[in-house]
C-alpha positions as CSV (number, residue, x, y, z in Angstrom):
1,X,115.8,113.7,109.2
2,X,114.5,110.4,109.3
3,X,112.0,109.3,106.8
4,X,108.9,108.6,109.3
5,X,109.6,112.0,110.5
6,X,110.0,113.6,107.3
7,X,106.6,112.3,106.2
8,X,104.9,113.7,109.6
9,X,106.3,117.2,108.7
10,X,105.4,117.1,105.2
11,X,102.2,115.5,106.1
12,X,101.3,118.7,108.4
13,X,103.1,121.5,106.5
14,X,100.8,121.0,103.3
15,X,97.7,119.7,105.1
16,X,98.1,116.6,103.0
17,X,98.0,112.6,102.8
18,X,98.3,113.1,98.5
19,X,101.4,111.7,96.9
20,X,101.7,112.4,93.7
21,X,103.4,109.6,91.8
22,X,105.9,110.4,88.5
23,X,104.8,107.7,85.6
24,X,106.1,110.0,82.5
25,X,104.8,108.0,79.9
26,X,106.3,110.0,76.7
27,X,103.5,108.3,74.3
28,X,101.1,111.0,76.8
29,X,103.2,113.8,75.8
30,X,102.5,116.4,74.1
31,X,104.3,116.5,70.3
32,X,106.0,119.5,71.0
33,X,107.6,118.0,74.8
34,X,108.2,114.9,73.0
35,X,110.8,116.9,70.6
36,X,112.5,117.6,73.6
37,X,116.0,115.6,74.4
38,X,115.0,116.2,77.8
39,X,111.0,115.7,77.5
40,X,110.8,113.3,80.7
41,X,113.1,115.6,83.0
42,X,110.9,118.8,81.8
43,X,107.3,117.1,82.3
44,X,108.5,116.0,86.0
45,X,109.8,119.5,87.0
46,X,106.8,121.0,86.0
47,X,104.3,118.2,87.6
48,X,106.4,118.7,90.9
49,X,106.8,122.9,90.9
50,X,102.9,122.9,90.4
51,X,101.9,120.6,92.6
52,X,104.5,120.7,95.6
53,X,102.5,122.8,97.9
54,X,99.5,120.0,97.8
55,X,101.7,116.7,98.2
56,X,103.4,115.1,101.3
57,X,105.4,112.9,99.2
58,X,106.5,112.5,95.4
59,X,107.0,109.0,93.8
60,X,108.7,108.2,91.0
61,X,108.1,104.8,89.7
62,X,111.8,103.5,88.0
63,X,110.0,101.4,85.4
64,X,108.8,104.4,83.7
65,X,111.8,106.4,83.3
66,X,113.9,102.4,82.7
67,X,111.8,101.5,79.9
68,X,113.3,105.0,78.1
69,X,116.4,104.5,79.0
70,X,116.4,107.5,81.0
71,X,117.9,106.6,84.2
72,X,120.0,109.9,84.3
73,X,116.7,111.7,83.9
74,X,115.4,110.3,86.8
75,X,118.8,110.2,88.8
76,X,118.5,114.5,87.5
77,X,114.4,114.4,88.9
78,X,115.6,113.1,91.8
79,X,118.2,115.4,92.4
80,X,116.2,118.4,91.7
81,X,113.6,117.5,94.3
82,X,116.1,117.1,97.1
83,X,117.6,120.7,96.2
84,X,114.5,122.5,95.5
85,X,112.0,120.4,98.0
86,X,113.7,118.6,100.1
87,X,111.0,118.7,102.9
88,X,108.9,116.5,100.7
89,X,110.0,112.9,101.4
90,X,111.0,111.1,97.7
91,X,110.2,107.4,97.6
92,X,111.5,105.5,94.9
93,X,109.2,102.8,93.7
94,X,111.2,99.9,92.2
95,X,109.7,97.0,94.0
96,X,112.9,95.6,94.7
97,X,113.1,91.9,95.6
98,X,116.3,90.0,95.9
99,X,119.0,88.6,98.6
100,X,122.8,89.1,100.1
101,X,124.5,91.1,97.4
102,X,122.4,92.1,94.8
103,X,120.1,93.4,97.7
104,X,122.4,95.2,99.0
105,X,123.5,96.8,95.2
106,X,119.6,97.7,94.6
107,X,119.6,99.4,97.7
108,X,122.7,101.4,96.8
109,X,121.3,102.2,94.0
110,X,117.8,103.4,95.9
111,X,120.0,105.8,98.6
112,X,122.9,106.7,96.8
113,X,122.1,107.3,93.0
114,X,118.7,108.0,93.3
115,X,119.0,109.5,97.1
116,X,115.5,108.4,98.3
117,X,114.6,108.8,101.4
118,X,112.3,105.4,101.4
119,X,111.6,102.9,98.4
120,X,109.0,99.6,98.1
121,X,110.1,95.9,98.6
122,X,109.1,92.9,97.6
123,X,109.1,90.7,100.5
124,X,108.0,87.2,99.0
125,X,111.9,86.2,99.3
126,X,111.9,87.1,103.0
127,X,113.7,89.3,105.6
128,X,117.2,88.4,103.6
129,X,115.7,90.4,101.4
130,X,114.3,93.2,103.5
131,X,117.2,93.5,105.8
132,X,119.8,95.4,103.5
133,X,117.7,98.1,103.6
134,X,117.1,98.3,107.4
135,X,121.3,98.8,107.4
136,X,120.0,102.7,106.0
137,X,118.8,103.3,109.8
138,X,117.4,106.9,108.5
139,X,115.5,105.6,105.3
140,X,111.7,104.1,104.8
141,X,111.1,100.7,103.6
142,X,107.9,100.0,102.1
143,X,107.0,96.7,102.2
144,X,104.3,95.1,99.6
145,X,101.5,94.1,101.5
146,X,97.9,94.3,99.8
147,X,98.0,95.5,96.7
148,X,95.7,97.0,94.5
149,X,95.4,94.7,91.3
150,X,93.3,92.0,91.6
151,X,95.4,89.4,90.8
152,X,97.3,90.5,94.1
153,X,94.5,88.0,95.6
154,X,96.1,85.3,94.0
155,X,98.7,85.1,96.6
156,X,98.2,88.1,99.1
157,X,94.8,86.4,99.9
158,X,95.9,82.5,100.5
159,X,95.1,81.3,103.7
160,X,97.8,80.4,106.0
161,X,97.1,79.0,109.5
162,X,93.8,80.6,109.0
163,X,95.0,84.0,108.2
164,X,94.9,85.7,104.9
165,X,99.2,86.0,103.4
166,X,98.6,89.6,103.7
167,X,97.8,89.6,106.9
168,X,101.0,87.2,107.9
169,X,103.1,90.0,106.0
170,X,101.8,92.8,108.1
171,X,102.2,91.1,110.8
172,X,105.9,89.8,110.7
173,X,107.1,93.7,109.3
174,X,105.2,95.1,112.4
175,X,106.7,92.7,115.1
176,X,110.1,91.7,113.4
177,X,111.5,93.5,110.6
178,X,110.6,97.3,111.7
179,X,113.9,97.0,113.3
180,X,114.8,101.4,113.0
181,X,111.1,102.2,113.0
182,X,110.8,103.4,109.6
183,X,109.2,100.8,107.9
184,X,105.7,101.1,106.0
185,X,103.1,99.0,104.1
186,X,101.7,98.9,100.4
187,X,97.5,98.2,100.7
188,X,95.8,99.4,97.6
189,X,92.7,101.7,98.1
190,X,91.0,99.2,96.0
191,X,90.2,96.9,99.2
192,X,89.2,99.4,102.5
193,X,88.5,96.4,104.1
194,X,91.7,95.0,104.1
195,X,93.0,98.3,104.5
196,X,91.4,98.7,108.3
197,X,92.5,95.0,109.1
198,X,95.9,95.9,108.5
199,X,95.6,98.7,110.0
200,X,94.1,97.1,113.3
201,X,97.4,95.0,113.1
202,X,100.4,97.7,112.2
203,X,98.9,100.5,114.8
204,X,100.4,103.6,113.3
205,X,102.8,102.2,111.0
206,X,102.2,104.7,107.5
207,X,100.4,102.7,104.5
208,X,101.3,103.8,101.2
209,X,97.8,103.5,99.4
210,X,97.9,103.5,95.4
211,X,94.6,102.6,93.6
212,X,92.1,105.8,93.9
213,X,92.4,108.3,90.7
214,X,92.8,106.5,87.4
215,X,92.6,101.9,89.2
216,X,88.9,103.9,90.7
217,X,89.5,103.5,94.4
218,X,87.5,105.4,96.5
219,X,88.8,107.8,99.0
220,X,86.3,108.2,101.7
221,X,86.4,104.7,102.3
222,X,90.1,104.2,102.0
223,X,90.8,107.2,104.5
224,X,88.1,105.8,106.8
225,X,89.9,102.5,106.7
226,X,93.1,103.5,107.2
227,X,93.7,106.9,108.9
228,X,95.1,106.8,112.1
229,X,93.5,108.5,115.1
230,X,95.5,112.1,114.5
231,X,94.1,111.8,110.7
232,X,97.3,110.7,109.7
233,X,99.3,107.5,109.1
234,X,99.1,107.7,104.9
235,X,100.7,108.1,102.1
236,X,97.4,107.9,99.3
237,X,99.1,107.8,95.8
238,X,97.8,109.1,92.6
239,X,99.8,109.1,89.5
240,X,98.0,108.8,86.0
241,X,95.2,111.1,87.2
242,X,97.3,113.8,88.0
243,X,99.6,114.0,85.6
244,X,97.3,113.5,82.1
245,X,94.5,115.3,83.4
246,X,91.8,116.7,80.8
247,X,93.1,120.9,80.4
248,X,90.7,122.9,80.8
249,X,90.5,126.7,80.2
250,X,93.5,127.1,78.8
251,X,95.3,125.5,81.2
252,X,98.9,123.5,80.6
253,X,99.5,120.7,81.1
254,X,100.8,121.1,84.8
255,X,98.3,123.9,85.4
256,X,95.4,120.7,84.9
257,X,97.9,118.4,87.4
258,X,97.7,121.4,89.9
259,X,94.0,121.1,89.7
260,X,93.3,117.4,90.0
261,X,96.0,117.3,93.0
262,X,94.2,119.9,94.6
263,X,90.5,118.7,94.2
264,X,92.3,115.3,95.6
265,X,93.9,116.4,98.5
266,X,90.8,118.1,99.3
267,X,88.6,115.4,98.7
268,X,91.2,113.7,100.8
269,X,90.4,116.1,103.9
270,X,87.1,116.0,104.2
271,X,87.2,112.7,105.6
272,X,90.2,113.2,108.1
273,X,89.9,113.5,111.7
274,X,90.7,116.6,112.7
């Protein structure tokens, strides 16, 4: 199935824009998980089993699981979500950015080791750099657009013929580079107003929307902003929130996850249209 279709299903199946993004940060574990030779593995299984049935997407972010030198744990996270939930579309973000062959090795390594079914971009080298991805006619590219942080303004926002960058960079993946129709765009929920010009340019092209949760986005504006007319048309990540949230009542620390993802997606809902 191809990625913009996989989302749609997933999207409808759990009633759900939430993607929960895997950041295992092992200096957040517990002492006893830490112990474990296979502590990162362990922590994402039981974030995913607990909170599959709420998410239309799962995110792992490469840096974190890098950084540990845990590739294999993440190539074994991977793995086990296209086995056990391989409904729920997996995008790998790496942020890759680079041209002719090394593009085409990082994107190797995002479909074939990792098996995503979509992964984010860089696109300040241009479409040399975007296009060894669109040769995967099934898989998402997610293309960096508006991102959360502010010092995303100190390019994203530069004027250009009278246009904001951003603006220029939604436009050109919109009209050129969405070659197989499954391309997307990053715009954090950290700027709704940007969100809904981008939207007003892309149509219903999916926006992958980090920033609410734990950078303090807020979702009824970023749904207003940037759901499309069906209620759809997002992908609104939350990582840190989910994963380290407070226990409560007993609660483990997936059983807390469970809880936050749920109270999001809800939160989420209320302002879709129906």
């Amino acid at each position: 199935m191809k990625f913009i279709d996989q989302l749609a299903a997933a999207t409808k199946k759990n009633n759900s824009l939430l993607c929960v993004g895997l950041d295992p940060d092992l200096s957040r574990f517990s002492p006893e998980l830490r112990k474990r030779p296979d502590a990162i593995f362990t922590f994402c299984r039981a974030i995913i089993d607990a909170t599959a049935h709420l998410a239309c997407a799962f995110k792992p972010q490469i840096a974190y699981f890098a950084s540990q030198s845990a590739e294999d744990e993440l190539e074994t996270v991977c793995d086990y979500l296209k086995e056990v939930y391989p409904h729920l579309p997996l995008i790998l973000d790496a942020k890759r950015g680079d041209i002719g062959a090394t593009a085409e090795q990082y994107a190797l390594e995002a479909f074939e080791r990792y098996r995503a079914d979509a992964v984010t971009v860089n696109p300040y080298m241009g479409f040399d750099s975007i296009a060894p991805y669109l040769e995967w006619k099934d898989r998402g590219t997610i293309v960096l657009c508006r991102t959360s942080n502010p010092g995303g303004s100190d390019l994203q926002s530069l004027s250009v013929d009278g246009k904001p960058l951003y603006q220029h960079v939604a436009q050109m993946v919109a009209d050129k580079w969405n070659t197989n129709g499954q391309c997307a765009l990053v715009v954090g929920a950290t700027f709704p107003a940007e969100i809904a010009q981008v939207r007003n340019i892309v149509g219903d092209m999916p926006l992958l929307v980090p920033g609410i949760g734990a950078q303090g986005g807020d979702i009824e504006a970023a749904v207003n902003a940037g759901q499309t007319a069906n209620g759809g048309g997002m992908i609104i990540n939350s990582s840190r929130a989910i994963l380290y949230a407070k226990a409560t009542r007993g609660e483990n620390y997936a059983q807390a996850g469970a809880r936050v993802a749920q109270e999001t997606r809800d939160a989420i809902n209320r302002f879709r249209h129906s």
